[in-house]
C-alpha positions as CSV (number, residue, x, y, z in Angstrom):
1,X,110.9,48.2,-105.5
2,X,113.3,51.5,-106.7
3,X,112.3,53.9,-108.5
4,X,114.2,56.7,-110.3
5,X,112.6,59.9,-110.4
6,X,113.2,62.8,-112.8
7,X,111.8,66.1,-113.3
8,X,112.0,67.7,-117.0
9,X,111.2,70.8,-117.5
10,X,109.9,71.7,-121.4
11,X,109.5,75.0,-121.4
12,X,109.3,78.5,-119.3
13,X,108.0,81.9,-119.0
14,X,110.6,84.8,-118.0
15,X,107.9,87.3,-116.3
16,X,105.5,85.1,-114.5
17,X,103.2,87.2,-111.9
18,X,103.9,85.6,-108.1
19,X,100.3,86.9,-107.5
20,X,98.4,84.0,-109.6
21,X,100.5,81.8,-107.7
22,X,99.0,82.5,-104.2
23,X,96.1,83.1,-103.5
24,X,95.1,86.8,-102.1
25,X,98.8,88.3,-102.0
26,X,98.6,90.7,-104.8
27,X,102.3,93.1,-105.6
28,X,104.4,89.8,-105.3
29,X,106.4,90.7,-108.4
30,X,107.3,88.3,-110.8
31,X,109.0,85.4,-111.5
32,X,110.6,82.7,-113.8
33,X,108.1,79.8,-113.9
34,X,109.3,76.4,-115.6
35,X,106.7,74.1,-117.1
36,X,108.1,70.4,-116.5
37,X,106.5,66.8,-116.4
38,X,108.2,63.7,-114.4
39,X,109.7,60.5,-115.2
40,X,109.4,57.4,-113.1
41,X,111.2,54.5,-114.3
42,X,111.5,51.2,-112.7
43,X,112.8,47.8,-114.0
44,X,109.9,47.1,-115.6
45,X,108.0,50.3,-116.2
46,X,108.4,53.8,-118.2
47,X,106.3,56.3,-116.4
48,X,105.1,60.0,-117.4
49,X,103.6,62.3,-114.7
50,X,102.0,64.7,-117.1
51,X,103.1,65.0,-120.6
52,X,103.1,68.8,-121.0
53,X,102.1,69.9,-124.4
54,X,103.5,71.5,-127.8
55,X,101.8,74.1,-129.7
56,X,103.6,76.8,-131.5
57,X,100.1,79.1,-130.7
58,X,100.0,78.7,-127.2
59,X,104.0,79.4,-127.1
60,X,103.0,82.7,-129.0
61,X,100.5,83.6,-126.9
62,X,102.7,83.2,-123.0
63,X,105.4,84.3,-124.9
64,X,103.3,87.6,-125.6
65,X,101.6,87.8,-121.6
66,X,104.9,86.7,-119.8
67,X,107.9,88.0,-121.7
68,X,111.2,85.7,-122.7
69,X,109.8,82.4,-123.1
70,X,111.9,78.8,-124.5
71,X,110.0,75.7,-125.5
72,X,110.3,72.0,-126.8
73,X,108.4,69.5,-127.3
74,X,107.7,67.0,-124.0
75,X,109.6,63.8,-126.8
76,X,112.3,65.7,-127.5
77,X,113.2,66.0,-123.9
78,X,112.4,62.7,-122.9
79,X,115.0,62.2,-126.0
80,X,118.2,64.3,-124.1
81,X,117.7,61.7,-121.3
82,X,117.6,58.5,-123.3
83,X,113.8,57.9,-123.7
84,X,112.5,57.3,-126.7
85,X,108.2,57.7,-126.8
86,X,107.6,54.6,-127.2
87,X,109.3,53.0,-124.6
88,X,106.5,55.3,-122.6
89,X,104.5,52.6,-121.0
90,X,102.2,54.3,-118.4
91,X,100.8,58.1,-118.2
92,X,99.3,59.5,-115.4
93,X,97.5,62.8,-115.3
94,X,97.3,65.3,-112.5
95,X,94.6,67.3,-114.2
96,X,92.8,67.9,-117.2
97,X,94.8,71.3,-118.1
98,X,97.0,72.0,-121.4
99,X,100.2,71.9,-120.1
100,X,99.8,68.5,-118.5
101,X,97.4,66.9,-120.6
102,X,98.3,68.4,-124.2
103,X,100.7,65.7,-125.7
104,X,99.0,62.3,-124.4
105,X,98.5,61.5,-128.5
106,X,103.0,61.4,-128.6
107,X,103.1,58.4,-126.6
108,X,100.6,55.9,-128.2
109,X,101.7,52.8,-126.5
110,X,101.1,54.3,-123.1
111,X,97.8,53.1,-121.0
112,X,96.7,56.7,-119.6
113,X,94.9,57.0,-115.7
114,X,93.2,59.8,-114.9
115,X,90.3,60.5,-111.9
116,X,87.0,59.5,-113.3
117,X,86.3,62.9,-111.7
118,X,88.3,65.2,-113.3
119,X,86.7,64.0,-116.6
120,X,82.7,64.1,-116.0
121,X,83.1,67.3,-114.3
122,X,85.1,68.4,-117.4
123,X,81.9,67.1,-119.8
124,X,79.5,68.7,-117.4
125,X,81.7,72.1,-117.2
126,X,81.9,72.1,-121.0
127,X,78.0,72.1,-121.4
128,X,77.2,75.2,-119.6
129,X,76.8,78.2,-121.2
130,X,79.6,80.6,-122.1
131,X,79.6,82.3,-118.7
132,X,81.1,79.6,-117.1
133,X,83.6,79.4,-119.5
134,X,86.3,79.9,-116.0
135,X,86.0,76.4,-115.3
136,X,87.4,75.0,-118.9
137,X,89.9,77.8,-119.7
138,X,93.0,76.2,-119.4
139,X,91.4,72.4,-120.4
140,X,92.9,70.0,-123.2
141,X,89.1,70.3,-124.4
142,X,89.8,67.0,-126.7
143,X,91.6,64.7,-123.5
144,X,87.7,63.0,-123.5
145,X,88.0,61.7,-126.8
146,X,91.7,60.9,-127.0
147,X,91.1,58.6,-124.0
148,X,88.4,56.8,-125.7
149,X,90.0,56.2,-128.5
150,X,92.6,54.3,-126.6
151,X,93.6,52.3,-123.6
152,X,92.8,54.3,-120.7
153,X,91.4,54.1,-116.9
154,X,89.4,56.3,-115.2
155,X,90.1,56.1,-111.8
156,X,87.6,56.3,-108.4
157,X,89.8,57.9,-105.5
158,X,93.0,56.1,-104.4
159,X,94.4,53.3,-106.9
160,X,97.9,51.7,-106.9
161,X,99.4,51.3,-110.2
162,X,102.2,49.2,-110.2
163,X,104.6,48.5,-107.2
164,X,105.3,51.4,-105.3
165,X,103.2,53.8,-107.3
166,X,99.9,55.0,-106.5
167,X,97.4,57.7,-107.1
168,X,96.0,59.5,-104.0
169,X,92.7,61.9,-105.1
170,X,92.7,65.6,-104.5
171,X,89.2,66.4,-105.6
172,X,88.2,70.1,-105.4
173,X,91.5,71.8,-105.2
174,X,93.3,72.9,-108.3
175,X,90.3,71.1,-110.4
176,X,87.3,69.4,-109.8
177,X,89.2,65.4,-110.2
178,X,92.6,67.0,-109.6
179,X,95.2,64.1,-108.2
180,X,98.4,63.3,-106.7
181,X,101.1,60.4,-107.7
182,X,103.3,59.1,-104.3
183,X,106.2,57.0,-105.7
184,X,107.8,54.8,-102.5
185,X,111.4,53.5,-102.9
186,X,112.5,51.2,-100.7
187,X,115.8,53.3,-100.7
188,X,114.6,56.7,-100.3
189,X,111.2,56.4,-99.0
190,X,108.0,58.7,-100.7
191,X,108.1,60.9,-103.0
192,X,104.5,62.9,-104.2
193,X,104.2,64.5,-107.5
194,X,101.9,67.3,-106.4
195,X,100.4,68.7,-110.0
196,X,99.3,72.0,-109.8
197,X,98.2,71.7,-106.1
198,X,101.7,73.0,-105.3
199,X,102.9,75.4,-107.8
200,X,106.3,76.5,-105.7
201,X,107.3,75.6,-102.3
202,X,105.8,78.8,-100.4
203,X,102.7,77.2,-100.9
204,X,103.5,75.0,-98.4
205,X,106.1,77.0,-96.2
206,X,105.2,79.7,-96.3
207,X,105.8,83.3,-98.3
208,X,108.6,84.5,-95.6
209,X,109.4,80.8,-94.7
210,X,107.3,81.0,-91.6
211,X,105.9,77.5,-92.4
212,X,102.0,79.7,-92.7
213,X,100.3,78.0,-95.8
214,X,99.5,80.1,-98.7
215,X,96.5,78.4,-101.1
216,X,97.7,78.2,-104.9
217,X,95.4,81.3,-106.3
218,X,93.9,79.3,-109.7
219,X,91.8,76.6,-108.7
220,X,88.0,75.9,-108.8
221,X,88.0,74.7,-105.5
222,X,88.3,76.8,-101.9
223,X,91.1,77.6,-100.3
224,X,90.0,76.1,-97.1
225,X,89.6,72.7,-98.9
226,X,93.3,73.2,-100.1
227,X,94.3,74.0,-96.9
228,X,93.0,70.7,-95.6
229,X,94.4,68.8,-98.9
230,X,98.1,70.7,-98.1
231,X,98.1,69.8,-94.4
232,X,97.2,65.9,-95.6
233,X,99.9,66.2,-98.0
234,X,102.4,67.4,-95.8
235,X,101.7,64.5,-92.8
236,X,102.3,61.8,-95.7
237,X,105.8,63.2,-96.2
238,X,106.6,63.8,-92.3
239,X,106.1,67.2,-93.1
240,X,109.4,67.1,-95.7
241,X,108.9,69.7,-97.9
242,X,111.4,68.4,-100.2
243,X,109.6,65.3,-100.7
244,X,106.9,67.6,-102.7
245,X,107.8,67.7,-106.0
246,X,105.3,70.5,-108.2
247,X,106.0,71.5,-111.6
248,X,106.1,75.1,-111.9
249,X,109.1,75.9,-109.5
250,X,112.5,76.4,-110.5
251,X,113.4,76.1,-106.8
252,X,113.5,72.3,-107.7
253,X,116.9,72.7,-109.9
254,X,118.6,73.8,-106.3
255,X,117.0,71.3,-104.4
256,X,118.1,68.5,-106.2
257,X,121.4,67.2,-108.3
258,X,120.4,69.0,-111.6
259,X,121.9,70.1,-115.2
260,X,120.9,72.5,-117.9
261,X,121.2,72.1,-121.8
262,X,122.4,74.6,-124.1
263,X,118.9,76.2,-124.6
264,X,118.4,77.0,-120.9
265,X,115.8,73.8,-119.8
266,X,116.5,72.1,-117.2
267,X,116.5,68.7,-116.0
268,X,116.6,67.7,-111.6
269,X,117.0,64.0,-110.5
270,X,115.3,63.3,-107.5
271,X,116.4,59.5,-106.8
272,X,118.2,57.5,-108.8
273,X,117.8,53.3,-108.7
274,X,120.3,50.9,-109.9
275,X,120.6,50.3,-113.4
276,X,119.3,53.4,-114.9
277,X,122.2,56.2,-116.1
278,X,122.4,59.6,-114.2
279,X,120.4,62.4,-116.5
280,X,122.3,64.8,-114.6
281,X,125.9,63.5,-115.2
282,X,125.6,63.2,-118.7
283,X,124.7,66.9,-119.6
């Protein structure tokens, strides 16, 4: 089985701090930080990794803390490359956070997998007292009942989802039922979307390139189970970097064969399978 993989990104901040990127390296300056999804498609399926979200608020609000910002809705992109929403088959969720989870409702015919994890310890979270209010911050506080309200699995550690694609758990890192999605061509061998458990590719090389990880700064885990999850991580790729693909890098239009539209958003293609129309070639 081939796959073609995409990465969209729907939006970005101008003035991100570097320091709430890595964890304990404060005076990092700052940087652009895109906010993307991914798109798996294969002869038979339409795939979303993440959905990002849309919320003329919450683009007030980073546009406010983090200076120039552009935005559009997660369909409308899927819309520049030729995918309509309902063609959206399958969505699979990194996390429970805004900007992954926030637009799961815009694809209705999609069955939705998440880690069984990640959404009791969401529930539990959610029915502490105010004080703990860290651990729900950045949630999609309604994902519990938008997934009961439709088709949906909730996932116990590893699970394969169709051929070639499967979810690998990376509890206690970024969140409590955080995980992973590894797509394997028979082409091009592995490719892992990483969620937020890779926000650039310093995290995993290093901040002067000197290959010494650096633990992503928000999370609710430790940076020493991180550490362990990143050196895992790294092993299943042969210790590729490239074959990490995050979401809030815009080191990834570089890396890979990538266009912009006229409103500055990118799009990157990471493989490409027979049958399916370059994205990149057609901007």
């Amino acid at each position: 089985m081939n796959h073609s993989i995409w990465i969209l990104e729907y939006g970005y901040v101008d003035r991100f701090p570097a320091s709430n990127l890595f964890a304990g390296q404060p005076n990092e300056g700052h940087r652009r930080m895109p906010y993307c999804f991914g798109l798996v498609r294969s002869a038979d399926h339409c795939v979303l990794v993440d959905t990002g979200f849309a919320d003329p608020a919450i683009y007030d609000r980073l546009t406010a803390k983090y200076g120039d910002t552009r935005w559009s809705a997660p369909v409308d992109v899927l819309a520049r490359v030729g995918v309509h929403a309902e063609q959206v088959d399958t969505i699979l969720l990194t996390h429970n956070h805004f900007d992954h989870a926030g637009c799961v409702d815009a694809f209705p015919a999609a069955h939705v997998y998440i880690q069984r994890r990640e959404i009791e310890c969401y529930l539990a979270a959610a029915a502490r007292p105010a004080r703990f209010e860290f651990l729900t911050r950045s949630c999609q506080a309604d994902l519990p009942q938008r997934l009961a309200a439709r088709t949906a699995t909730l996932v116990d550690g590893t699970a394969t989802v169709t051929d070639g694609v499967e979810l690998r758990p990376a509890h206690d890192t970024h969140t409590a039922g955080s995980q992973v999605v590894a797509v394997t061509n028979a082409a091009d061998g592995t490719w892992v979307f990483a969620g937020d458990n890779v926000y650039s590719y310093q995290n995993l090389e290093g901040l002067r390139g000197d290959g010494v990880l650096a633990p992503i700064a928000m999370t609710t885990g430790s940076a020493a189970g991180w550490l362990d999850f990143a050196d895992e991580l790294l092993a299943g790729v042969g210790g590729d970097t490239r074959r990490i693909l995050p979401f809030h890098e815009a080191a990834v239009w570089d890396r890979f064969p990538s266009a912009v539209f006229d409103d500055g958003l990118h799009v990157a293609e990471v493989s490409l399978a027979g049958g399916h129309p370059s994205a990149v070639s057609a901007v």
